[in-house]
C-alpha distance (Angstrom), angle and dihedral (degrees) to the residues before:
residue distance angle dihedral
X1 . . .
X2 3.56 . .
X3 3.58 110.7 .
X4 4.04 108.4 -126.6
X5 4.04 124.3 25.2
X6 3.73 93.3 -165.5
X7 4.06 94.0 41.0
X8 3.70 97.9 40.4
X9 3.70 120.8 125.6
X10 3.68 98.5 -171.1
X11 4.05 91.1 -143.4
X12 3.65 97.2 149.4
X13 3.31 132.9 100.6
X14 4.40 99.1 -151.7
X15 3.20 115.0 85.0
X16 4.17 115.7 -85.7
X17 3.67 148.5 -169.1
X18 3.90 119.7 -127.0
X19 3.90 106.0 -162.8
X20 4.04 124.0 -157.3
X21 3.77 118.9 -84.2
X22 4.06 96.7 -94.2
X23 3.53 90.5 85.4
X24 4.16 87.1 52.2
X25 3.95 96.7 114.8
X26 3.71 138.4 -45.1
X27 3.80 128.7 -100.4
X28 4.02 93.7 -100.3
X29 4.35 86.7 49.0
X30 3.77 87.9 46.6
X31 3.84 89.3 50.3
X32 3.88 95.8 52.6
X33 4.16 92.0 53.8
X34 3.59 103.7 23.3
X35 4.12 116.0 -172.2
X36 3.78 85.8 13.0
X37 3.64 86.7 140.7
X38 3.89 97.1 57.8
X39 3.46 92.0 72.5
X40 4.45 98.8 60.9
X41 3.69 112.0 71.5
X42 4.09 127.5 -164.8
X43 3.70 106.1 -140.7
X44 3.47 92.0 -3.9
X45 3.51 102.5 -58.5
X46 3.94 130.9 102.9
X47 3.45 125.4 -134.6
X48 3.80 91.6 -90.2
X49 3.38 89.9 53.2
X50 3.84 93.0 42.4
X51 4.05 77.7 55.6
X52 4.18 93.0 50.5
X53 4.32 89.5 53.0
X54 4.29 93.1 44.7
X55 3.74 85.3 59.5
X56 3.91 98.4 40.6
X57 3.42 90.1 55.8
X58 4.11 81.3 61.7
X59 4.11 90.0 56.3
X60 4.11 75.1 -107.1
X61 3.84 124.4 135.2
X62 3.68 113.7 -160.3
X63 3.96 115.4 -141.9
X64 3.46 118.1 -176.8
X65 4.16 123.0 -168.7
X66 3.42 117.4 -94.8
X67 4.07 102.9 11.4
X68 3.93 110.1 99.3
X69 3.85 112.3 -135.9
X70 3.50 122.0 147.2
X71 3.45 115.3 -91.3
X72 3.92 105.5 -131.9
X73 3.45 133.0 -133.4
X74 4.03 93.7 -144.4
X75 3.44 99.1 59.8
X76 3.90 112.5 106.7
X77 3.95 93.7 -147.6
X78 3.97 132.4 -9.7
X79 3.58 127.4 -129.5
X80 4.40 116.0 -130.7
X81 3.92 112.1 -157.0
X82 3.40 136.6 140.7
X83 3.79 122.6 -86.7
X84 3.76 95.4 -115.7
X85 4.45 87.5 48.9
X86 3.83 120.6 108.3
X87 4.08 100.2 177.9
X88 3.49 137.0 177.0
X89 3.48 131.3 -173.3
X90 3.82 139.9 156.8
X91 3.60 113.6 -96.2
X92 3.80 93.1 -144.6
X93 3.69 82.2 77.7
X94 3.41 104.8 69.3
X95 3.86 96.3 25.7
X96 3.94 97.2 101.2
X97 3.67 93.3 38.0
X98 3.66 95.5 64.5
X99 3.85 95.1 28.0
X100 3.80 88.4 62.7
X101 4.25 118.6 9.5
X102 3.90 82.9 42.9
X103 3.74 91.6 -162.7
X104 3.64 118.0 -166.8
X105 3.60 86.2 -141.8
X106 3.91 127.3 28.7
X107 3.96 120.0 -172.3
X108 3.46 118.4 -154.7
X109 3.56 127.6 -155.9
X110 4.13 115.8 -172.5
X111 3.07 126.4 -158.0
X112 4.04 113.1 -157.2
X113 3.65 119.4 -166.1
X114 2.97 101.3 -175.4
X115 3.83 119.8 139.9
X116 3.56 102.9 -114.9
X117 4.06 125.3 -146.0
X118 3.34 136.6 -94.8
X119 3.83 144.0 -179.7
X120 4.32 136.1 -167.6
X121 3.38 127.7 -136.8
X122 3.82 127.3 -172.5
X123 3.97 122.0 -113.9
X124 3.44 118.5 -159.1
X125 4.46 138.8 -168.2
X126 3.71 116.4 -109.4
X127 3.73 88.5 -89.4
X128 4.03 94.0 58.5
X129 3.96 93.3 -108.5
X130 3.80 107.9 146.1
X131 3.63 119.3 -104.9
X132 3.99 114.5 176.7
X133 3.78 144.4 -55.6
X134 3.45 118.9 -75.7
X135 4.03 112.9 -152.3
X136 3.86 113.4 -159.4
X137 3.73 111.0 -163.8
X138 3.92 114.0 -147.4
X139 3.89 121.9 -85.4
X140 3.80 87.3 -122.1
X141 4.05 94.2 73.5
X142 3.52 85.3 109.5
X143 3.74 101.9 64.5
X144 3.85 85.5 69.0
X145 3.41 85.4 109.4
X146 4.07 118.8 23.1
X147 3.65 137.0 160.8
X148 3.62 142.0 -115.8
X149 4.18 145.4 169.3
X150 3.15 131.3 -153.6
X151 3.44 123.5 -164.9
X152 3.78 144.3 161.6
X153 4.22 93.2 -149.1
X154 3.82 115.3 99.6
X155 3.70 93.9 -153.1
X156 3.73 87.5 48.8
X157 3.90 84.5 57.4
X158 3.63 97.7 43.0
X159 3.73 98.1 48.6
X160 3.54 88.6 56.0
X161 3.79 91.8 47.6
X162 3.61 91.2 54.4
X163 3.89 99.0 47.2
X164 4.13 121.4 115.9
X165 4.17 87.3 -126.8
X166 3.41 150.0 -26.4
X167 3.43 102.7 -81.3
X168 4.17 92.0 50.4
X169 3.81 89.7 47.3
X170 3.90 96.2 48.5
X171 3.93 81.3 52.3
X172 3.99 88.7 49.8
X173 3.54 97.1 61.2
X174 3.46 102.3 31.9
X175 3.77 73.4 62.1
X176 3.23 102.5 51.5
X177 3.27 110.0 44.7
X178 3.63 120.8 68.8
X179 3.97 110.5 -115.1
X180 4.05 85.6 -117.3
X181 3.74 90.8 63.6
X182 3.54 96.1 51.9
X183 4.09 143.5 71.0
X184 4.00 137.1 175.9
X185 3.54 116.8 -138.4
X186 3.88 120.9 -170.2
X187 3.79 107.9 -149.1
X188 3.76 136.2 167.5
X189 3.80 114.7 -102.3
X190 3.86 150.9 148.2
X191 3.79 123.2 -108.1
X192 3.63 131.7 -174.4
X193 3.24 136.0 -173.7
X194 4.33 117.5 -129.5
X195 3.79 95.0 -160.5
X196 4.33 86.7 71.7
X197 3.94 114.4 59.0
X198 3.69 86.9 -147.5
X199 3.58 95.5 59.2
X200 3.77 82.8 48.1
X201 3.90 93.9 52.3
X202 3.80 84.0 53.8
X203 3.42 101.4 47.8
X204 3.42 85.7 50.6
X205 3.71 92.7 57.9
X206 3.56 95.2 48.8
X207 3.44 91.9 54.0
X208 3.48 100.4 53.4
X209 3.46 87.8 44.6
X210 4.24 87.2 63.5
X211 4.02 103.1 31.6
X212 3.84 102.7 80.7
X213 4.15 80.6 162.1
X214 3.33 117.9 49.2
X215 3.69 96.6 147.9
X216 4.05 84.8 68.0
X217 3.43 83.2 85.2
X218 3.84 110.9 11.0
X219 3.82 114.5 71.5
X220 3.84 90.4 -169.5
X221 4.15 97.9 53.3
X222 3.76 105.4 85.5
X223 3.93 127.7 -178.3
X224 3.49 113.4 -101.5
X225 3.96 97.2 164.7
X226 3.46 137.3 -19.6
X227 4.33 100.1 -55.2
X228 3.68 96.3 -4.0
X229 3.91 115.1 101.5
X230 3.60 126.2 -178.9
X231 3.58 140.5 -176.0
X232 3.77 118.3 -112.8
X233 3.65 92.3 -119.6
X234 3.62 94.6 63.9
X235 3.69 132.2 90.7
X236 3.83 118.4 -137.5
X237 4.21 117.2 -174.9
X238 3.97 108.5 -129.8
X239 3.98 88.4 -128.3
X240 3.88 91.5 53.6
X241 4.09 112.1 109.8
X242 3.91 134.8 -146.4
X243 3.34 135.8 -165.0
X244 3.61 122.7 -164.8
X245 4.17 121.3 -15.5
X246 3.23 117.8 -22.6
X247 4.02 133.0 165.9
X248 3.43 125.1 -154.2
X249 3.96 126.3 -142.6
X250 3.69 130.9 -131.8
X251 3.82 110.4 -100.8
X252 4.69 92.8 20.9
X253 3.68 118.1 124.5
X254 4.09 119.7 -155.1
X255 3.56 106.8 -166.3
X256 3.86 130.9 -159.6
X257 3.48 112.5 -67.5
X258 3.69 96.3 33.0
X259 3.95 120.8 139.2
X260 3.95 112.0 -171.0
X261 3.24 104.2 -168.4
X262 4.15 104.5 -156.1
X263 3.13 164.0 -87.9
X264 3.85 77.8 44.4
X265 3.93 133.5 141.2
X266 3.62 121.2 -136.1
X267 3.84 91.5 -160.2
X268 4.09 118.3 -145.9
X269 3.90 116.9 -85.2
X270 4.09 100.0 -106.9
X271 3.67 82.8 -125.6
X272 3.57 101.5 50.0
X273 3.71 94.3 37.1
X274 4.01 108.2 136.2
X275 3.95 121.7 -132.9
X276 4.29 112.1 -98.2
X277 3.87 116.0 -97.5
X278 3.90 119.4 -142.7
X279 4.02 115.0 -106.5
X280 4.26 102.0 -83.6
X281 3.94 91.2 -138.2
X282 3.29 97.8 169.3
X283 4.01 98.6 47.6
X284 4.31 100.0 31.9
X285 3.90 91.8 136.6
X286 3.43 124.9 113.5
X287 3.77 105.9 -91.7
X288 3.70 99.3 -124.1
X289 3.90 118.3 32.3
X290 3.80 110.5 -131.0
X291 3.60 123.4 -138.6
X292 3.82 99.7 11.1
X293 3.78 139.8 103.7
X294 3.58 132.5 -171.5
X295 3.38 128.7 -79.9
X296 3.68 118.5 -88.2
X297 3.59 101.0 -138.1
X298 3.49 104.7 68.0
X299 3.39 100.8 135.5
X300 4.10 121.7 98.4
X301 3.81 82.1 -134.6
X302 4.05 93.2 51.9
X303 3.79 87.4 42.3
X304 3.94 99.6 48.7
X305 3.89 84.5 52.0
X306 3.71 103.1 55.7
X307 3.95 91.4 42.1
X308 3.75 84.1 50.6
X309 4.33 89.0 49.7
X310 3.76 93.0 44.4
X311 4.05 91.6 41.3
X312 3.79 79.1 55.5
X313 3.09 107.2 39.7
X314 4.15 91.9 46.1
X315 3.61 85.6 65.1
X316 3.21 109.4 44.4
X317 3.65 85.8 50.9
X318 3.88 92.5 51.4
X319 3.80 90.7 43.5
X320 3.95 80.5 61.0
X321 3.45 111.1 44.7
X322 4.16 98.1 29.9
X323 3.67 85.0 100.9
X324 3.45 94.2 68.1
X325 4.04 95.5 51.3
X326 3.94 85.4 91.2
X327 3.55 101.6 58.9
X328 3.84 100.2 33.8
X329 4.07 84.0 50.5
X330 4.00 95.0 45.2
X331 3.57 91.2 41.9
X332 3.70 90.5 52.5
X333 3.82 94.5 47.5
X334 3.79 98.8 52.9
X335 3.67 97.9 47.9
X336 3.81 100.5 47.4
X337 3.83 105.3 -8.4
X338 4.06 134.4 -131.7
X339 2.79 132.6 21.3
X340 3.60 107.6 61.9
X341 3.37 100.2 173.2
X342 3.89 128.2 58.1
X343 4.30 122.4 -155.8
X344 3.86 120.9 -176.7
X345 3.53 122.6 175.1
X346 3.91 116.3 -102.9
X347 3.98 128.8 176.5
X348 4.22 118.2 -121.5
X349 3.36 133.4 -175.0
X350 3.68 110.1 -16.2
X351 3.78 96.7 5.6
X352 3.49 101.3 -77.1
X353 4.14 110.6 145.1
X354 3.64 126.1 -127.6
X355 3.80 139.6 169.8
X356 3.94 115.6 -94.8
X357 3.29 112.8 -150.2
X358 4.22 122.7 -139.6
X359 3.68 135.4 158.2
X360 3.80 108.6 -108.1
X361 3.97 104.1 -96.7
X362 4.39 87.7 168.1
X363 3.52 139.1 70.1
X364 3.85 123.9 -97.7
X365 3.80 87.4 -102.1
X366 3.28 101.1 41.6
X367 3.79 94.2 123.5
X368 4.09 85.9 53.7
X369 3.27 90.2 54.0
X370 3.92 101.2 48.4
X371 3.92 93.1 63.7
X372 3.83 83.4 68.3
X373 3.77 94.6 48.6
X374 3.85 92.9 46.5
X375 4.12 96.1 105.1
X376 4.03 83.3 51.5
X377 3.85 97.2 64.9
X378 3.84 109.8 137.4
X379 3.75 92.1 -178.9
X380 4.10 108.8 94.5
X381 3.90 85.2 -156.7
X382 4.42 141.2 71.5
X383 3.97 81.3 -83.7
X384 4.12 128.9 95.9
X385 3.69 124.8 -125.5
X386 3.69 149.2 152.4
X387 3.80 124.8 164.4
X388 4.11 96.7 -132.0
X389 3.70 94.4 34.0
X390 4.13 109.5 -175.3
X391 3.96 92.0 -158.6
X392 3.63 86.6 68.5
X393 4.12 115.4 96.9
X394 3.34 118.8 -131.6
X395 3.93 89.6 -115.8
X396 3.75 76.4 47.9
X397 3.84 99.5 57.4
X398 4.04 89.9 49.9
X399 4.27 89.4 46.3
X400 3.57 86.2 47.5
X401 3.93 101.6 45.0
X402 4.00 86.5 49.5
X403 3.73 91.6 41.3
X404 4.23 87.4 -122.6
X405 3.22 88.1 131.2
X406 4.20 88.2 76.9
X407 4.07 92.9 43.3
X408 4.23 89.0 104.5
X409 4.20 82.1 61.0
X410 3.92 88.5 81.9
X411 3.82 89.1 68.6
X412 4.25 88.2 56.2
X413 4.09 81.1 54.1
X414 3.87 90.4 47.6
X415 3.60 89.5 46.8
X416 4.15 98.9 47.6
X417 3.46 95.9 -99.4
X418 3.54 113.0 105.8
X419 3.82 138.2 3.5
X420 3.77 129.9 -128.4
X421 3.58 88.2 -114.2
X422 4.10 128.3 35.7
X423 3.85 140.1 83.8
X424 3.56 118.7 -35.8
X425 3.76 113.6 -90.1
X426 3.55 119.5 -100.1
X427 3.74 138.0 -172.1
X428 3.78 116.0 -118.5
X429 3.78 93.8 -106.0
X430 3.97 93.0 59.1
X431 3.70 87.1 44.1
X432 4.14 96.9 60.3
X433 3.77 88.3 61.4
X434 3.70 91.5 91.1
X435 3.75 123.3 16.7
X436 3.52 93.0 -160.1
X437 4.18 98.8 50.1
X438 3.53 81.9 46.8
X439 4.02 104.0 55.8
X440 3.69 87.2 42.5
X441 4.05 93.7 49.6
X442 3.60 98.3 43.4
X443 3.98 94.1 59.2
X444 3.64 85.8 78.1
X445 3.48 141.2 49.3
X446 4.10 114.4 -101.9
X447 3.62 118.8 -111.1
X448 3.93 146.2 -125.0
X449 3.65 86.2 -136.4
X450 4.12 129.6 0.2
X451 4.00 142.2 154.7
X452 3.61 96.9 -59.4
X453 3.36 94.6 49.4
X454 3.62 102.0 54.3
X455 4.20 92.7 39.8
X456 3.43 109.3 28.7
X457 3.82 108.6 116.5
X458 3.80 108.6 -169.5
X459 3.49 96.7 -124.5
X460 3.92 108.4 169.6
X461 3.71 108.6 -98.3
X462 3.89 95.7 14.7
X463 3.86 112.7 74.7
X464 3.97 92.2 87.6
X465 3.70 89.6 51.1
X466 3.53 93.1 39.3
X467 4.07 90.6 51.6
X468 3.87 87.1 52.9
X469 3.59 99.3 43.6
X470 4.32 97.0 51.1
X471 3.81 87.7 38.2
X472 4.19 92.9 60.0
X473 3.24 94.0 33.8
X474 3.79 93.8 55.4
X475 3.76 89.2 44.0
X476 3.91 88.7 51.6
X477 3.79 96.0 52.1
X478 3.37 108.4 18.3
X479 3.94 112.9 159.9
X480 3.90 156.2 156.4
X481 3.47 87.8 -103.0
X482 3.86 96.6 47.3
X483 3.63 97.9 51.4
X484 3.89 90.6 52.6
X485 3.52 89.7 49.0
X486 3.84 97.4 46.2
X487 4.25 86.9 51.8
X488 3.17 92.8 51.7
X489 4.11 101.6 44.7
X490 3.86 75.5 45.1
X491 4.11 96.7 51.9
X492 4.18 89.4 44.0
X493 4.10 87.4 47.2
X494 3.95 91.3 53.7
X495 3.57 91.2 37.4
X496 3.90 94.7 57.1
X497 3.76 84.7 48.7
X498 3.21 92.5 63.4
X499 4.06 98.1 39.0
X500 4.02 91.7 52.1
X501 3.94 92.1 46.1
């Protein structure tokens, strides 16, 4: 087995083994040429770097005190740490924070728990008669615990950026920022430390572990198989064999008979290695969409006709249920008060945001309450739920179980904004979870009711992949025929509600 997957220069022609980037170098190595890894690039970019196009392919800039960069206007939200901070954290987190609270400022505090590394070394007397073991624990115990912001205000950003140190810039903004406009959130995470090369090697790992699409923000990383990316630059032998993730640098050969065992790093040849490219913020999606098709109605005829049908439709359907509006509204007011209504802000065809209107199923402090329920998530996805949820009202639980709660969505169809049948509509927050859903979901107008909604089974682990699936798959053969049959598998489901009640 080759000794080092990050450092190996495959420059033999027998057969080898490349192993993952654990086995890069131990603590006392690391210690004797600290930040060595800095300095190699894959595809031209460091690790730092490497760190800069994970997060861009979030719609997240990451700023960190004391290094000028410009702080961009494209970036959806800007990540604070301090310069000496490698983090990683899931997204999915944070999502429903910022997609409802809004803060101007949100502090994170994450917790890693990761076991952190250790090595012995032997004392000895005067005379060199053994003694005992010493253990020395890694200088990085102290990033058990770290901090970050996130935030989508450039100032915010840039008077962090310009601070003298951490402890002066957490003062700044706490400073700043009125305490109404900002939360802390304590959230699991990983953080490394970039001044140790084996804290490196593992963030390295980790991240390859979590970036299934690199080329989302890297034009140089191209597929080769499934988890192995390589640069187009490099040569790759047909018989050679990965396991695991594994990216391949400009200027690297992997002959036949090669076995790279990953997550592993074939760094670029320092002769080969290609110039850096600025961050693409405006283009970061995946060049091709997988798994999607375009939209069948692309025709102004085909268009004017389903506005007209939904226009129709809407009304009828308001006509209908309008006497109810009294009830719902006064049932609504005496258990909890105003408002009656609830609007969010969801994105339509072509992205563009508008307010989705609901009658108020939740408590006033509903969003108060949901910080507590975080750890009890079922949903595997950027989305909230739990099956007995206790910020529902009990007017709320019956809206809800009918889906009445959603009646006030036929004036968003009336007004352009929505059809009666299409994906489910999502704010723009959920929607940057996956480029790909995304494109394919925002070619169409979202629905009152839709595939997912009338098959999704709430399996644990599956309603994020379930969301995806329904929603491309209604994009991809969206029809006459399968918008009848989705209103009326959605009629008979409310109707057997209302029989087995």
């Amino acid at each position: 087995m080759h000794p080092a997957g990050q450092n190996a220069e495959l420059d033999t022609p027998a057969p080898q083994m490349i192993a993952p980037p654990s086995t890069l170098a131990s603590s006392s190595e690391s210690a004797q040429r600290p930040t060595a890894l800095l300095q190699r690039t894959i595809w031209g970019l460091d690790p730092l770097a490497l760190d800069h196009r994970y997060w861009a392919a979030h719609g997240v800039q990451v700023v960190r005190l004391g290094e000028p960069s410009e702080i961009l206007a494209d970036a959806e939200l800007y990540l604070l740490i301090d310069p000496r901070s490698l983090v990683l954290f899931r997204m999915s987190s944070v999502i429903d924070t910022l997609n409802w609270i809004k803060p101007q400022v949100l502090f994170l505090r994450l917790h890693d728990d990761r076991e952190r590394g250790y090595h012995e070394r032997i004392l000895t007397d005067p005379s060199n008669r053994f003694l005992r073991f010493q253990r020395l624990y890694d200088a990085t115990a102290d990033l058990r615990l770290a901090r970050a912001v996130l935030t989508p205000d450039r100032e915010v950003a840039r008077l962090w950026q310009s601070s003298p140190d951490p402890a002066a810039g957490w003062r700044r903004l706490r400073r700043h920022t009125p305490r109404h406009e900002r939360m802390t959130l304590s959230i699991d995470g990983s953080v490394f430390d970039r001044s140790h090369d084996h804290e490196i090697a593992l963030y390295l790992r980790d991240l390859m572990n979590r970036w299934n699409r690199p080329d989302s923000t890297i034009s140089r990383a191209q597929l080769f198989e499934p988890e192995v990316w390589k640069d187009p630059k490099s040569v790759i032998d047909p018989d050679a064999r990965f396991i695991g993730p594994v990216w391949v640098g400009a200027g690297r050969q992997v002959p036949a008979g090669t076995t790279v065992i990953g997550p592993a790093i074939l760094w670029d040849d320092p002769q080969a290695r290609p110039p850096m490219q600025d961050i693409q913020w405006l283009a970061i999606e995946p060049h091709e969409i997988p798994h999607t098709a375009p939209v069948r109605d692309t025709t102004l005829a085909a268009r004017l006709l389903r506005r007209a049908f939904d226009f129709a439709f809407a009304f009828v359907a308001l006509l209908l249920t309008l006497p109810l509006y009294p009830f719902i509204m006064l049932a609504i007011w005496l258990e909890d008060g105003r408002p009656v209504f609830f609007t969010h802000r969801r994105e339509t065809l072509g992205g563009r945001e508008f307010p989705c209107i609901k009658f108020r199923s939740m408590r006033k402090d509903a969003e108060h309450i949901k910080q507590q329920l975080l750890a009890q998530n079922q949903a595997d996805g950027p989305q909230f739920y739990i099956a007995r949820d206790p910020r529902l009202t009990h007017v709320g639980k019956v809206l809800r179980k009918y889906d009445l709660d959603e009646l006030p969505q036929f004036l968003n169809v009336l007004l352009g904004q929505m059809s009666v049948v299409g994906p489910r509509p999502s704010p723009r927050v959920e929607n940057q979870f996956y480029p790909p859903w995304r494109e394919a979901r925002l070619s169409v107008r979202p629905g009152i009711t839709g595939l997912w909604q009338i098959h999704r089974t709430r399996q644990s682990g599956w309603d994020f992949q379930e969301w995806i699936r329904y929603d491309i798959e209604y994009v991809e053969k969206r029809s006459w025929p399968l918008d009848l049959w989705i209103i009326w598998k959605t009629i008979v489901r409310l109707f057997r509600k209302v029989t087995r009640s």
